[in-house]
Backbone of each chain as nested JSON, in Angstrom:
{
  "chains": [
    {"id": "A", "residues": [
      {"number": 1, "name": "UNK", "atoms": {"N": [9.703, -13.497, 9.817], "CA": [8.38, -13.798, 10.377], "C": [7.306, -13.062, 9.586]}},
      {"number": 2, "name": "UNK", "atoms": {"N": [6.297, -13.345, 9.002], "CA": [4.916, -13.113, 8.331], "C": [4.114, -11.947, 9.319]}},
      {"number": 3, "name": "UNK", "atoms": {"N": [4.213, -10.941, 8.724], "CA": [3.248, -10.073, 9.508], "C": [1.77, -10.143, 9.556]}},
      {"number": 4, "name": "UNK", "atoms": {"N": [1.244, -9.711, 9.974], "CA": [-0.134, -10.36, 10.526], "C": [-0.877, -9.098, 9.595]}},
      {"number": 5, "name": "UNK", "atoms": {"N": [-1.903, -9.581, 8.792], "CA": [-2.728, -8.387, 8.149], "C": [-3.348, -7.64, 8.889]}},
      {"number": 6, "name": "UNK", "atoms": {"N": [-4.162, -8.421, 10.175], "CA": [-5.048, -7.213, 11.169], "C": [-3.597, -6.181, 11.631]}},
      {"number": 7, "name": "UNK", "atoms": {"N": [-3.174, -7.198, 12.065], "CA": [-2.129, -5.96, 12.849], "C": [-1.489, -4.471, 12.229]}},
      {"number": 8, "name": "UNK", "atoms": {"N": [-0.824, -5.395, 10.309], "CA": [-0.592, -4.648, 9.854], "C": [-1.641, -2.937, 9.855]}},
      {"number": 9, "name": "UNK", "atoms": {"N": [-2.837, -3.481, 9.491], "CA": [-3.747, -2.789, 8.965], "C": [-4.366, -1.731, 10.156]}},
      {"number": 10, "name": "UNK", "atoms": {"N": [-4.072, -2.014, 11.32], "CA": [-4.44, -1.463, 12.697], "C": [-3.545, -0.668, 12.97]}},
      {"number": 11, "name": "UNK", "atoms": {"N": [-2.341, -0.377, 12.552], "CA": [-1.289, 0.269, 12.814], "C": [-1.022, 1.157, 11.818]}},
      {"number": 12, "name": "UNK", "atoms": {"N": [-1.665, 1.043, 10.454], "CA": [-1.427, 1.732, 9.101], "C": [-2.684, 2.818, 9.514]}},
      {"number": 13, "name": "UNK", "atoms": {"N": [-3.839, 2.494, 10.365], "CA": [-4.867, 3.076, 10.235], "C": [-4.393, 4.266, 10.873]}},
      {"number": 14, "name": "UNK", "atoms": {"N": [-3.765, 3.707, 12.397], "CA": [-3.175, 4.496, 13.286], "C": [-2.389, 6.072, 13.169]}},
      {"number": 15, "name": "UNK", "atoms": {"N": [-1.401, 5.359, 12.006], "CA": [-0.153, 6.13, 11.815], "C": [-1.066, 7.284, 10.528]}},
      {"number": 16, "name": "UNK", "atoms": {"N": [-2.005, 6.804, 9.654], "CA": [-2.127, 7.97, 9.09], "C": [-3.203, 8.346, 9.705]}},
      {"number": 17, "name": "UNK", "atoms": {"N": [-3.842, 8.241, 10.854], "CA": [-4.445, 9.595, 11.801], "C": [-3.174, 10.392, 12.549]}},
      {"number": 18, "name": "UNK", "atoms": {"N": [-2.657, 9.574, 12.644], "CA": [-1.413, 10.702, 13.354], "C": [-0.451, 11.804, 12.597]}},
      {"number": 19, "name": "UNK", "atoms": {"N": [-0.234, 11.21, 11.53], "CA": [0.447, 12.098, 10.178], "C": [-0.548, 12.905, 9.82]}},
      {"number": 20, "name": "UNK", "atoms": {"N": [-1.963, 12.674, 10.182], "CA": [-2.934, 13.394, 9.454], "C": [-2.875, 14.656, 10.675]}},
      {"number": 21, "name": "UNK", "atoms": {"N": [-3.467, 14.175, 12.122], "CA": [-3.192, 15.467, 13.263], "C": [-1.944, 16.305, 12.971]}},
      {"number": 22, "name": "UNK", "atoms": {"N": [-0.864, 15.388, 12.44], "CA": [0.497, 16.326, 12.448], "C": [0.119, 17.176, 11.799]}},
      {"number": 23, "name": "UNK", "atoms": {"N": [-0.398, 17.198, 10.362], "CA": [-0.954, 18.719, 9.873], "C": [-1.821, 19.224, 9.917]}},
      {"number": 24, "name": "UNK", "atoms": {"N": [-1.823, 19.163, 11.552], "CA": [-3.394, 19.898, 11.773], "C": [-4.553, 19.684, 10.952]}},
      {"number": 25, "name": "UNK", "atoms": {"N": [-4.76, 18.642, 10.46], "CA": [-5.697, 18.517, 9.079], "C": [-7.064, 17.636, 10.056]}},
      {"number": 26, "name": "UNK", "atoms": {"N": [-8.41, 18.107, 10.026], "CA": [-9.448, 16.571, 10.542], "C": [-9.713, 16.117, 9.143]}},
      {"number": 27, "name": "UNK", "atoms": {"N": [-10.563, 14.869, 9.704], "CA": [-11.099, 14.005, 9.25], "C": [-11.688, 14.648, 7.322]}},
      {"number": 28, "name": "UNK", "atoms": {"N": [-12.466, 15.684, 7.992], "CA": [-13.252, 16.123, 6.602], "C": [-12.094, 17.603, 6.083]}},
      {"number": 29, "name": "UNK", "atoms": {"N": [-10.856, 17.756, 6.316], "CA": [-10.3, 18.309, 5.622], "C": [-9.61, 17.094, 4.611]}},
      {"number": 30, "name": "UNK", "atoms": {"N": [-9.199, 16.295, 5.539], "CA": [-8.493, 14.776, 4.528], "C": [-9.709, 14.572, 3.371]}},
      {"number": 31, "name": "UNK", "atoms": {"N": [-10.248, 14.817, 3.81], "CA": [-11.596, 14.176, 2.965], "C": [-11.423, 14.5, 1.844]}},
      {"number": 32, "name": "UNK", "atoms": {"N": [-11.435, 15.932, 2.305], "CA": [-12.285, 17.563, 0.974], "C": [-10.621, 17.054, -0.131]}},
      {"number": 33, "name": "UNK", "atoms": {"N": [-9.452, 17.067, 0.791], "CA": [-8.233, 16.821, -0.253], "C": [-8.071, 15.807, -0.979]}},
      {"number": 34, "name": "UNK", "atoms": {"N": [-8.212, 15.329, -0.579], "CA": [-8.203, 13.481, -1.1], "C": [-9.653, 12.982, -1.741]}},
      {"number": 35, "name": "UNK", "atoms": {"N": [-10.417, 13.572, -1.839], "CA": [-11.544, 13.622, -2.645], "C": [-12.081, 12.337, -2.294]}},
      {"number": 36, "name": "UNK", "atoms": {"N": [-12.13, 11.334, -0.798], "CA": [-12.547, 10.186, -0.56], "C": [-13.663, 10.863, 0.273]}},
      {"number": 37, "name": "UNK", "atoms": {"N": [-14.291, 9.84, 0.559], "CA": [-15.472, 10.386, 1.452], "C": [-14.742, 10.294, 2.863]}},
      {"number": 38, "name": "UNK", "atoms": {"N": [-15.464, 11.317, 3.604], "CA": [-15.189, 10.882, 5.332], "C": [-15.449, 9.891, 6.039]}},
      {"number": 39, "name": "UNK", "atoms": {"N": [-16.734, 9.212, 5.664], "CA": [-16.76, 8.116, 6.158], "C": [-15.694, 7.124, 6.274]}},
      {"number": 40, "name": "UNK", "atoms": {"N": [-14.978, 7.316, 4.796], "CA": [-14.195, 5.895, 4.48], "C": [-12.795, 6.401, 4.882]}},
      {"number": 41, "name": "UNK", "atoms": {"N": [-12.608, 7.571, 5.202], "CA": [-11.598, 8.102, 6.182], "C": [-11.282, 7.721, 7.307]}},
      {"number": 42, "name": "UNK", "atoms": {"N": [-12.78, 7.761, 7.664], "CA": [-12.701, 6.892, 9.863], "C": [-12.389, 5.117, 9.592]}},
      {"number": 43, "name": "UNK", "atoms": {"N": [-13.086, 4.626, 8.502], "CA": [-12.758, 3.546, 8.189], "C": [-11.339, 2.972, 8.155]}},
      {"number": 44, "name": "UNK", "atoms": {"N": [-10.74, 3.596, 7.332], "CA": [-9.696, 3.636, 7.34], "C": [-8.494, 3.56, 8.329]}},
      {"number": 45, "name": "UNK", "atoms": {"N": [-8.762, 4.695, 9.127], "CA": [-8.584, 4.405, 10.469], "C": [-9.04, 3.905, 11.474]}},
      {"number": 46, "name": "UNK", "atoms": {"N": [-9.637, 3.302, 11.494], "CA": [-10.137, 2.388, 12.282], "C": [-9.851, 0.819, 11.771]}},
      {"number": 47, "name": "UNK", "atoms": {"N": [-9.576, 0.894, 10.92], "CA": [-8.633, 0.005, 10.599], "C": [-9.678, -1.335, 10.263]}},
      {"number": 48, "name": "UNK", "atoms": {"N": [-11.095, -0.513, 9.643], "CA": [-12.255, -1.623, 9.292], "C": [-12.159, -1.87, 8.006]}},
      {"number": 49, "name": "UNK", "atoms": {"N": [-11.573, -1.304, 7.022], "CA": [-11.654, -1.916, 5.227], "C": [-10.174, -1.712, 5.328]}},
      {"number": 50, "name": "UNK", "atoms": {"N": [-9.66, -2.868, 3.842], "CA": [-9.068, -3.497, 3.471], "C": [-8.841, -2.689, 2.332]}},
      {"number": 51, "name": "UNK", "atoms": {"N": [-8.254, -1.261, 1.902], "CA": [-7.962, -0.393, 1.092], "C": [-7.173, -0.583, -0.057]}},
      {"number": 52, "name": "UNK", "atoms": {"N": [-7.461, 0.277, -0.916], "CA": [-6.473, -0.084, -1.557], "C": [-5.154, 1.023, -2.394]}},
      {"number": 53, "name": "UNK", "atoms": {"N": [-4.68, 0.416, -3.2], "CA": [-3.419, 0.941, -3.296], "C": [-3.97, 2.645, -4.088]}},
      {"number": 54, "name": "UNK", "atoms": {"N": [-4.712, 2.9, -4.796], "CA": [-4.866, 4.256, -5.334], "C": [-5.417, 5.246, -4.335]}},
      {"number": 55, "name": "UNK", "atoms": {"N": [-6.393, 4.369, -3.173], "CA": [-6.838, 5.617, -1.649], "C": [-5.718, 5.601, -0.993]}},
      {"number": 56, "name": "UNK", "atoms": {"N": [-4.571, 4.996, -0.926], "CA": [-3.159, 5.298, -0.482], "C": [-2.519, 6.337, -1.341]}},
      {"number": 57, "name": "UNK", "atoms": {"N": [-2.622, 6.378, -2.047], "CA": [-2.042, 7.155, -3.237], "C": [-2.648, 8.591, -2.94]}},
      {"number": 58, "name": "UNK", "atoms": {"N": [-3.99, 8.512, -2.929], "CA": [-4.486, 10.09, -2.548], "C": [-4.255, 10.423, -1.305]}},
      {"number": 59, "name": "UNK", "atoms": {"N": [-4.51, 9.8, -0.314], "CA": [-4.169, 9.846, 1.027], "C": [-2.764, 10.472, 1.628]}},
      {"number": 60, "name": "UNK", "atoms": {"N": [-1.746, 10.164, 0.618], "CA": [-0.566, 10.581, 0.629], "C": [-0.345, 12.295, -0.183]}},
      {"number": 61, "name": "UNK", "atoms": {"N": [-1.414, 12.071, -1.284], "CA": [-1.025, 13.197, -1.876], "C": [-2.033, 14.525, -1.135]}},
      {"number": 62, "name": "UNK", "atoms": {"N": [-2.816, 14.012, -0.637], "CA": [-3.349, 14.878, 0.153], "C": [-2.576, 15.265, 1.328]}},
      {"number": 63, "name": "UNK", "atoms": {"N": [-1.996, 14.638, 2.009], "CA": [-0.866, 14.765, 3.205], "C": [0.133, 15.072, 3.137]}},
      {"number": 64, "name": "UNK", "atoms": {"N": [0.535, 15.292, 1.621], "CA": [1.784, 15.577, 1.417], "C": [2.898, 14.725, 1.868]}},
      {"number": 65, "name": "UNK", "atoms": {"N": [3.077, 13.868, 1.36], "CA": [3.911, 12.693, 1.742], "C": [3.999, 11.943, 0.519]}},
      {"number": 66, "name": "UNK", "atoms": {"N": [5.225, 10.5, 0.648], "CA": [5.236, 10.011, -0.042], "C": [4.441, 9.08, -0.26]}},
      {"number": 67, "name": "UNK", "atoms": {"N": [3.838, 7.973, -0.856], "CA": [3.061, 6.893, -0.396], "C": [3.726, 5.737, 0.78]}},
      {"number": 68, "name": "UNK", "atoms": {"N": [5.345, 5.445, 0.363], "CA": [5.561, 4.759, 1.292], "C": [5.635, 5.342, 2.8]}},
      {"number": 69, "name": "UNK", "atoms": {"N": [5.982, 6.523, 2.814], "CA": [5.834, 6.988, 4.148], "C": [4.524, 6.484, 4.825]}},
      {"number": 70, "name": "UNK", "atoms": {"N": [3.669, 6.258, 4.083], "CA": [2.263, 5.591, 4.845], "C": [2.291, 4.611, 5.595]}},
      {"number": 71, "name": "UNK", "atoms": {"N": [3.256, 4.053, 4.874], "CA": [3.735, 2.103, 5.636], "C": [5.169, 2.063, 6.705]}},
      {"number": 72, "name": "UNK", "atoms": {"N": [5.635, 3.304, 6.907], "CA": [6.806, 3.554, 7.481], "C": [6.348, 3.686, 8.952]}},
      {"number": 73, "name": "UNK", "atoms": {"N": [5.936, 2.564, 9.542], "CA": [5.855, 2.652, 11.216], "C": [6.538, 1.46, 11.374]}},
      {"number": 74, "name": "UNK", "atoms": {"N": [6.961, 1.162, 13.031], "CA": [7.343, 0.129, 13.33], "C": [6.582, -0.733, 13.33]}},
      {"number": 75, "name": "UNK", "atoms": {"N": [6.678, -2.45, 13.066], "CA": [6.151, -3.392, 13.112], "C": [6.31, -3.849, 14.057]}},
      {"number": 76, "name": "UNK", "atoms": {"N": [5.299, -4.541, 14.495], "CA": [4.981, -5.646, 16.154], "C": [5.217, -6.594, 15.821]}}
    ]},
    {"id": "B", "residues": [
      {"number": 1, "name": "UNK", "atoms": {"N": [4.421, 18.045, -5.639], "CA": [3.488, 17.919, -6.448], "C": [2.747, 16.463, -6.506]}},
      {"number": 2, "name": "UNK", "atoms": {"N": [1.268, 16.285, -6.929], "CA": [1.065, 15.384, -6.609], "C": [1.366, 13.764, -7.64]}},
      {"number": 3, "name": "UNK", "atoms": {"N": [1.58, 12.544, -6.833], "CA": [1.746, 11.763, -8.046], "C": [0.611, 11.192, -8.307]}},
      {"number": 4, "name": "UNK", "atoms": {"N": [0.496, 10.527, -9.913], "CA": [-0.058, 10.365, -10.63], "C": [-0.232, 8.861, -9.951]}},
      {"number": 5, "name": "UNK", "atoms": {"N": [-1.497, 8.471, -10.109], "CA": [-2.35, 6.981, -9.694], "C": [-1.391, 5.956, -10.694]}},
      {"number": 6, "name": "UNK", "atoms": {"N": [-1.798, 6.425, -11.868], "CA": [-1.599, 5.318, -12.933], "C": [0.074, 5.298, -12.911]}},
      {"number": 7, "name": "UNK", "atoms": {"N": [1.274, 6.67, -13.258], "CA": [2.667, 6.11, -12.898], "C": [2.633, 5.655, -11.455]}},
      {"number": 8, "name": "UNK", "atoms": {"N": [2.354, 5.375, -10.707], "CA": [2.568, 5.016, -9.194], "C": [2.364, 3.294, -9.656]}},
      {"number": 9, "name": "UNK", "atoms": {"N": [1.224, 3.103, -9.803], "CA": [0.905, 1.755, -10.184], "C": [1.795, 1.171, -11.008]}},
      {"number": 10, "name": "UNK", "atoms": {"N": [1.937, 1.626, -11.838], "CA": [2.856, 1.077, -13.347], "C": [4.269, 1.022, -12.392]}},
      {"number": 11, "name": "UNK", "atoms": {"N": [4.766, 1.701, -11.939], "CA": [6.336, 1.446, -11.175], "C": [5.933, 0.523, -10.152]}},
      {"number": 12, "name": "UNK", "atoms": {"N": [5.156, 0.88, -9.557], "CA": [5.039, -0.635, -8.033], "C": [4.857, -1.987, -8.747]}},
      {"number": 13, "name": "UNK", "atoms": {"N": [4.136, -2.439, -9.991], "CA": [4.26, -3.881, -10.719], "C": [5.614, -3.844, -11.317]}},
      {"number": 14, "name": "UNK", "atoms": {"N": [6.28, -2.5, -11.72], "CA": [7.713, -2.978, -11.884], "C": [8.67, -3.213, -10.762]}},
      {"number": 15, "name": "UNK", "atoms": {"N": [8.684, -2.792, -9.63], "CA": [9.705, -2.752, -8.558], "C": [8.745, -4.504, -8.032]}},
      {"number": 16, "name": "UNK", "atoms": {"N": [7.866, -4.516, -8.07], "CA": [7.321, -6.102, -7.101], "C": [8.242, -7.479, -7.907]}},
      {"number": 17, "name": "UNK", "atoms": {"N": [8.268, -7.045, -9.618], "CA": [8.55, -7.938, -10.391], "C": [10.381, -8.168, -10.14]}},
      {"number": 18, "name": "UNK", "atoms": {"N": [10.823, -7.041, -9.925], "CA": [12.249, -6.756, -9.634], "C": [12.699, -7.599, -8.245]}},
      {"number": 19, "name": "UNK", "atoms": {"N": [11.839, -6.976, -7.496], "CA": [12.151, -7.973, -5.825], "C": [11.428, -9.394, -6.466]}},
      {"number": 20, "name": "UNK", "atoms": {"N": [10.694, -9.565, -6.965], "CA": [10.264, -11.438, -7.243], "C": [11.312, -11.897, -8.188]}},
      {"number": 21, "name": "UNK", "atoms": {"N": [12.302, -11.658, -8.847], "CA": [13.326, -11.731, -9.869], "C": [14.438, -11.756, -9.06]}},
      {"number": 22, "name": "UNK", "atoms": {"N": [15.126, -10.6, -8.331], "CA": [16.105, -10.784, -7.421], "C": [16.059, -11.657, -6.37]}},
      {"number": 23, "name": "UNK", "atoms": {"N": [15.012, -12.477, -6.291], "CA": [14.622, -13.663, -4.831], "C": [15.111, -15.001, -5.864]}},
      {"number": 24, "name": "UNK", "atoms": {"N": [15.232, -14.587, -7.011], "CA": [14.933, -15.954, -8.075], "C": [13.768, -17.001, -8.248]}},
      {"number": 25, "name": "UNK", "atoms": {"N": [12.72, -16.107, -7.732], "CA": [11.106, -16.354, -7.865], "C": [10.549, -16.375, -9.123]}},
      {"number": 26, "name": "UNK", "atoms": {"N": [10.137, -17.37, -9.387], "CA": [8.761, -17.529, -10.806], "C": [7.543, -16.641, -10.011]}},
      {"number": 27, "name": "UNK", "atoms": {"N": [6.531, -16.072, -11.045], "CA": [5.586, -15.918, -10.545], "C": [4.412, -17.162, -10.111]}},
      {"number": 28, "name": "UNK", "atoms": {"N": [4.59, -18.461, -10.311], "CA": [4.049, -19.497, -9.818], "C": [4.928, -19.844, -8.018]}},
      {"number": 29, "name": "UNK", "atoms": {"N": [6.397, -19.336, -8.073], "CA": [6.27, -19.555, -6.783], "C": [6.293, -18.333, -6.016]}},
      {"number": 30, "name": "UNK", "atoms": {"N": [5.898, -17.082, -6.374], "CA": [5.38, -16.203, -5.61], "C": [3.898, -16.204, -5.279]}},
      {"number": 31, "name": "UNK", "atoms": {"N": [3.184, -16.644, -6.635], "CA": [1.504, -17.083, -6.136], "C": [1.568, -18.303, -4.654]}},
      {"number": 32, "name": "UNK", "atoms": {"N": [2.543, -19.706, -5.044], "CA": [2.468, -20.193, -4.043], "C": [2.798, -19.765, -2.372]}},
      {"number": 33, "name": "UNK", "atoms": {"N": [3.705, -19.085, -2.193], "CA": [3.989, -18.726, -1.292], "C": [2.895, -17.734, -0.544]}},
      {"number": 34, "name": "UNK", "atoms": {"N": [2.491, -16.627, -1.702], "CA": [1.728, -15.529, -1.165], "C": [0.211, -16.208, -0.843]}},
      {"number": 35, "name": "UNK", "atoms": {"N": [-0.146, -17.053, -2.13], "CA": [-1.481, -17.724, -1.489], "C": [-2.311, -17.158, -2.443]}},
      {"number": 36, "name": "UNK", "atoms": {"N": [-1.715, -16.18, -3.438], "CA": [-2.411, -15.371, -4.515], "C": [-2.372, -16.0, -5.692]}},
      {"number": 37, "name": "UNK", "atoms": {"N": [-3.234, -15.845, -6.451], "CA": [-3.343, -16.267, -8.066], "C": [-2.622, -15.831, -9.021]}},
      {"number": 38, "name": "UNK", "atoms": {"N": [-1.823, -16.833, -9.561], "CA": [-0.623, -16.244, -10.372], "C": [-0.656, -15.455, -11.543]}},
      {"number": 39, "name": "UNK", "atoms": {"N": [-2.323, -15.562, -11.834], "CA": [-2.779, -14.709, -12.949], "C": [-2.976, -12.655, -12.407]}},
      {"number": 40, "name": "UNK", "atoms": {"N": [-3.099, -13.457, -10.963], "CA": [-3.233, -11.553, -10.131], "C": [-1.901, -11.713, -9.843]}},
      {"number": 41, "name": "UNK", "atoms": {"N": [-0.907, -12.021, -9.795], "CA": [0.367, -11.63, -9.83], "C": [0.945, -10.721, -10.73]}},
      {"number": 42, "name": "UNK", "atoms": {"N": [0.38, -11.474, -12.066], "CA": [0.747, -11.1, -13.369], "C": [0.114, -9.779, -13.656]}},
      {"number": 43, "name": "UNK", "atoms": {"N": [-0.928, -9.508, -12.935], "CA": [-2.502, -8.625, -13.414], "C": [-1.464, -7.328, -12.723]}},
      {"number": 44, "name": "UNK", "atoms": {"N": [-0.669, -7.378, -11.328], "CA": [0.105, -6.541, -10.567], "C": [0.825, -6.316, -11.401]}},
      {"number": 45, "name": "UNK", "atoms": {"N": [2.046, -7.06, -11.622], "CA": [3.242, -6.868, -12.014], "C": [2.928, -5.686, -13.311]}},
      {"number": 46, "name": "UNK", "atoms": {"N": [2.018, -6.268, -13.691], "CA": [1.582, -5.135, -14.94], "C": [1.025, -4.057, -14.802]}},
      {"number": 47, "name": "UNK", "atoms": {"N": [0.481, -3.793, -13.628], "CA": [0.0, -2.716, -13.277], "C": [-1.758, -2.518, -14.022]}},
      {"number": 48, "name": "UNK", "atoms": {"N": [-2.272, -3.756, -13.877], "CA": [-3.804, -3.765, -14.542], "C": [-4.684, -3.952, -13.394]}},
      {"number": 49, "name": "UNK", "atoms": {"N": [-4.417, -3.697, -12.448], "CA": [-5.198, -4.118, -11.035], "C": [-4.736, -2.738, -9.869]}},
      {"number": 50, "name": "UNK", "atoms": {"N": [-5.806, -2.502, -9.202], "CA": [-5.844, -1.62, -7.875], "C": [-6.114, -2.66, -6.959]}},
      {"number": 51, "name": "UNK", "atoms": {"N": [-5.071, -3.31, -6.597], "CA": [-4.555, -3.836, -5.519], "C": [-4.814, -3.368, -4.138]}},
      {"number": 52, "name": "UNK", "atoms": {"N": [-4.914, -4.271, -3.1], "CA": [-5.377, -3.752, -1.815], "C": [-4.19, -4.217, -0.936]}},
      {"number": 53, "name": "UNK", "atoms": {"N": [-3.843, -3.411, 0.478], "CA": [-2.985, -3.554, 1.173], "C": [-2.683, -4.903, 1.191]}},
      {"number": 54, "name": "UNK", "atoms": {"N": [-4.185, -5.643, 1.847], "CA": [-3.839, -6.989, 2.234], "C": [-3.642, -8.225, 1.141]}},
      {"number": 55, "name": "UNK", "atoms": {"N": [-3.357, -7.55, 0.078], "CA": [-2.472, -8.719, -1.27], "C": [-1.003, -8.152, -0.971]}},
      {"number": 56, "name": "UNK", "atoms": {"N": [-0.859, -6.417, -0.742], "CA": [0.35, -6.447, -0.724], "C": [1.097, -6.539, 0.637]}},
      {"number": 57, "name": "UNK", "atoms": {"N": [0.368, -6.985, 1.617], "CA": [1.126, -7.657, 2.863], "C": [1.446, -9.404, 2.546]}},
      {"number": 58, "name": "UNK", "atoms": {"N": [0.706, -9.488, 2.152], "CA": [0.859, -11.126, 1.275], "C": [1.826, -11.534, 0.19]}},
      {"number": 59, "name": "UNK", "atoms": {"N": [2.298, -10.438, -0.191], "CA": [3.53, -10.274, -1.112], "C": [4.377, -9.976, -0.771]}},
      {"number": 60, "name": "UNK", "atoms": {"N": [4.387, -9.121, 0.463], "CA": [6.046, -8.715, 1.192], "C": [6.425, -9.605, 2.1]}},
      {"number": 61, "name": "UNK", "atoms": {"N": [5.531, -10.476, 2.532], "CA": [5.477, -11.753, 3.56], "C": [6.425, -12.735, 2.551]}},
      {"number": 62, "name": "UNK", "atoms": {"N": [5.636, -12.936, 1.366], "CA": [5.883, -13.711, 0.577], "C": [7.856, -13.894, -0.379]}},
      {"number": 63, "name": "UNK", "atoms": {"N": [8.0, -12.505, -0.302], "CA": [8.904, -12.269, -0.634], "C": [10.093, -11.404, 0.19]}},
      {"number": 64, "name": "UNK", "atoms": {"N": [9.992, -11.979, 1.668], "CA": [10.344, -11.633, 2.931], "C": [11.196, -9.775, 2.924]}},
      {"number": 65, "name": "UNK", "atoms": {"N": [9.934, -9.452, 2.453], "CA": [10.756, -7.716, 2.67], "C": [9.43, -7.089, 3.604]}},
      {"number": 66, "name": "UNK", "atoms": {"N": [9.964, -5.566, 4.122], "CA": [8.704, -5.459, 4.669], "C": [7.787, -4.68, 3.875]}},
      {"number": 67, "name": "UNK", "atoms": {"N": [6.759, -4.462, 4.025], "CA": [5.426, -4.068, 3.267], "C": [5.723, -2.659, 2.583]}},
      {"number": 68, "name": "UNK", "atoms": {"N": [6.39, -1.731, 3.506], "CA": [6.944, -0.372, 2.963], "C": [8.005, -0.896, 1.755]}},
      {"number": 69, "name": "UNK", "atoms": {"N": [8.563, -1.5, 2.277], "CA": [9.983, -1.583, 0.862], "C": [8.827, -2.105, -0.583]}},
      {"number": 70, "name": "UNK", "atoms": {"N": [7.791, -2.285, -0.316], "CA": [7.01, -2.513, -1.735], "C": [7.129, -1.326, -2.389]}},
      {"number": 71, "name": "UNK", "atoms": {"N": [6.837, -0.343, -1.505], "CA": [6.317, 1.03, -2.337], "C": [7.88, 2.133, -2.112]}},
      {"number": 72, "name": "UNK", "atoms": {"N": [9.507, 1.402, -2.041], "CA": [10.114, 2.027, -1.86], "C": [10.994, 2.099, -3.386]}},
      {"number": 73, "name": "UNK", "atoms": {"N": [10.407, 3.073, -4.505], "CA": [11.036, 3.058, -5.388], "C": [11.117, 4.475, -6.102]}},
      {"number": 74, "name": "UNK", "atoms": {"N": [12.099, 4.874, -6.631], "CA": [12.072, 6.447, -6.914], "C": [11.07, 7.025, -7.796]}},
      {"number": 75, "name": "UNK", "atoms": {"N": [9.904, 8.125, -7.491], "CA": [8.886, 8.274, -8.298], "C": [9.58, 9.668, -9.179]}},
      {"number": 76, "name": "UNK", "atoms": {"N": [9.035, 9.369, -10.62], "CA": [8.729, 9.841, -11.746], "C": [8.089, 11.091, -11.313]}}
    ]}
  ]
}
């Protein structure tokens, strides 16, 4: 079955605010690491832009993770 | 340590080309399926494009794996 992009993307937003609380990290510490702006942080989670693969890339390396761990939630 | 944008990229157009090869997919019938332009297939596979989630939910749809197994390949 074809996963749904909103959904996907609503649940990706989700999971890296939650990986992000796991290390005690906010919004503008992700930021300061990942050298993205904060804005496009809440964005992100909130699951309003359509990102792409290199702000995954920092996002991860700022979190210390792998990149796929980003996409590692269950699907609906 | 952190990974590098550009090897990250360069291995994900090789592992996409690997799963579109092991399906016994042309890149004309992965454009068809995904709905993407077979020239941005090609632009991926090569790693000349910063790609956004929602091409690569359109590609794991396309090539019925899930969206994480895109980015599940051993990093450099």
């Amino acid at each position: 079955m074809d996963i749904s992009q909103e959904t996907f993307i609503a649940s990706l937003g989700v999971h890296i605010r939650q990986l992000r609380e796991k290390k005690g990290m906010s919004q503008q510490d992700l930021a300061d690491d990942s050298e993205i702006r904060k804005t496009q942080i809440g964005r992100i989670e909130r699951a309003e832009i359509n990102t792409t693969i290199k702000t995954l890339i920092k996002i991860a390396n700022a979190l210390d993770v792998e990149p796929k761990e980003l996409l590692d939630f269950p699907l609906k």
